[in-house]
N, C-alpha and C positions, 0 to 999 in steps of 0.2 A: 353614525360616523365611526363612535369607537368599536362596533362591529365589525367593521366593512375594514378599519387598520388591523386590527388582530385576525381578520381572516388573511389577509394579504400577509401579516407577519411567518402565519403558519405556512402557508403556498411557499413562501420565499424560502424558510428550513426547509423544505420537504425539495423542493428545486435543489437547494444546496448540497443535499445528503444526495439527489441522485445523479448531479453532476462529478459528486468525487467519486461515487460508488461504479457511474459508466468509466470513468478515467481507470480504474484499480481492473474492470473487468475488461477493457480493454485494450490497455498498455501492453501486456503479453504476448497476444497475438498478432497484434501492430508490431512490435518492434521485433518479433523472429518473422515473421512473415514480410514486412517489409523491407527487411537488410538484404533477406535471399532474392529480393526483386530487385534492388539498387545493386547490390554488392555482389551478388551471388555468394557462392562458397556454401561451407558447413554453419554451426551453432555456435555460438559465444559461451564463453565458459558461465557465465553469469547474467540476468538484465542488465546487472550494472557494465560487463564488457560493450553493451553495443552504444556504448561513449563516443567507442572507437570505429562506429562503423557510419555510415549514410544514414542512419539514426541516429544521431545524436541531439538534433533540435529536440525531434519529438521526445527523447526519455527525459532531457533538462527540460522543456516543457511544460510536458505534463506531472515533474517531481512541482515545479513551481507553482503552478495552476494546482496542484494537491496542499502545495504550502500552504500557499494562500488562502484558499477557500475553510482549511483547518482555521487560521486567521480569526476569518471573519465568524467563524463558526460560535453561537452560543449557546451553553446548555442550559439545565433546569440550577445548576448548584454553580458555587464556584469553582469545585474539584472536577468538573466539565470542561469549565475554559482552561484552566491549567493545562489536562492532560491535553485537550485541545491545539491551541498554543506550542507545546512543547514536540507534538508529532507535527506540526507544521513547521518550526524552527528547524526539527531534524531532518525535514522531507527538502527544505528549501537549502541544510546542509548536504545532504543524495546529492544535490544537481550542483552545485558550490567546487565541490571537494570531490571528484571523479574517483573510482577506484584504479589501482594501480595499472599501470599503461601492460604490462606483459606482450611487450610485441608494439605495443603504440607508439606515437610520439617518442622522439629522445628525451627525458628526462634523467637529473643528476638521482643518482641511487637513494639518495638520503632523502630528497624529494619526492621520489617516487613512494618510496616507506611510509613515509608522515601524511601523504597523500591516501595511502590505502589504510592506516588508522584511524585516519579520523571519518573516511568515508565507512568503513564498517562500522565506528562507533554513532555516527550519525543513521546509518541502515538497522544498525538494532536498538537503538532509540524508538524509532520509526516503528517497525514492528511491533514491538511493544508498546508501547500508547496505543497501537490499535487493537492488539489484541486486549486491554486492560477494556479499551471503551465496548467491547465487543461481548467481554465477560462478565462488567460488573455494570458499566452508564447504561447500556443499552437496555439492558434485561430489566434493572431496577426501575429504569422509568416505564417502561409496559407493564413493570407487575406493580405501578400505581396509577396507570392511566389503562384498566384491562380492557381488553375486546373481545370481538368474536374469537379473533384467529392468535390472541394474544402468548398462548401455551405456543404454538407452533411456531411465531417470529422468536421466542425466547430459544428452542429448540436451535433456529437455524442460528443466532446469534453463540448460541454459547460453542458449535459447531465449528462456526467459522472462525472463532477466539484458540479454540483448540487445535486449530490445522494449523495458523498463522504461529506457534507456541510450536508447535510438531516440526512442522517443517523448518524454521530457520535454527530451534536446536538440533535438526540432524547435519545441518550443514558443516559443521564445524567436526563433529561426529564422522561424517564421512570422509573429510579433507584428510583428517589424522589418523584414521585406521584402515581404510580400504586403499587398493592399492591403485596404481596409472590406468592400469586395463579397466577396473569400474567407474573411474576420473575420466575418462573417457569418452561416457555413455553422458555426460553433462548432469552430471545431479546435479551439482549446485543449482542451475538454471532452474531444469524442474520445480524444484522445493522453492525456490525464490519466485517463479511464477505463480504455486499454490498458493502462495502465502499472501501474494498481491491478490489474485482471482478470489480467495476466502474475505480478504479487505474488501473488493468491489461489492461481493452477494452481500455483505453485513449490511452496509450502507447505504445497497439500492435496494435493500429491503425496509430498513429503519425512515428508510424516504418514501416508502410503498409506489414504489415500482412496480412491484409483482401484483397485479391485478387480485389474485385469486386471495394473497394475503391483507387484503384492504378489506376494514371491519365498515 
């Protein structure tokens, strides 16, 4: 019996991990691909602009459904739930607190401002706890429970921690030095898409999704 629950305990992690991990790989190409079928038009400057478009359930959504499942999520230490917990609070503040309207809804200026501080400050929260879990939980608990393929998930893990780290500091990097003409071409998006797609592979690998990486 106490088998038969701890195996159902493990099923139910590994379910967990690869339900946030398909949500992060793919939110991306649902929400640019979908807006251009509801709405038509060009690209959003950012994930977070298609608030403002025919997508908007889906991005509040699945930020909620990524809160959550953060939530319920437990790890091996305490410093697991914490960092856990705290990317789900941030993720559940993403969908809460919209980033700033530019062209959307009328909103008062002042609201509009307070609105996109706190939604950046809750998106780099976000970020970061995932790249932290990506860097240091992920890797440390495989380099105490090792496997076949154990070197090679630490590889993609530490990977995916470094792109998520890469891309959202370029973002701010790009805003303040390059000019309209390369604001243009939608970096922000890009990078903010990378950065979710490197979260998705973490996690539907940690959940072993990937057939060939299961010991």
């Amino acid at each position: 019996m106490t088998q038969t629950v701890g195996r159902d305990l493990v099923h139910s992690y590994l379910y967990l991990r690869r339900a946030i991990g398909l949500i992060g790989i793919a939110l991306p190409p649902v929400l640019i691909l979908g807006k251009i079928l509801l709405d038509g038009g060009g690209l959003q400057n950012s994930l977070s602009g298609y608030y403002y478009t025919g997508m908007r359930d889906v991005l509040v959504g699945a930020m909620w459904a990524v809160g959550v499942f953060l939530f319920c999520y437990r790890g091996y230490s305490p410093i697991d739930d914490w960092v856990a917990n705290i990317a789900g609070l941030s993720a559940i503040g993403v969908a809460i607190f919209p980033t700033s309207p530019s062209g959307g809804p009328n909103v008062a200026a002042a609201d509009d401002k307070l609105l996109g501080y706190v939604h950046v400050a809750a998106a780099a929260v976000f970020f970061l706890s995932l790249a932290y879990f990506c860097l240091f939980l992920f890797t440390r608990r495989d380099a105490e429970n090792p496997g076949e393929h154990n070197e090679v998930r630490n590889k993609i893990y530490v990977a995916c921690g470094v792109a998520i780290v890469v891309c959202i500091g370029l973002i701010p990097v790009i805003a303040y030095l390059f000019d309209n003409e390369t604001k243009a071409l939608h970096p922000a998006l890009w990078l903010e898409s990378g950065a979710v797609l490197a979260f998705g592979v973490a996690w539907a690998t940690k959940g072993k999704a990937i057939a060939i990486l299961k010991d």
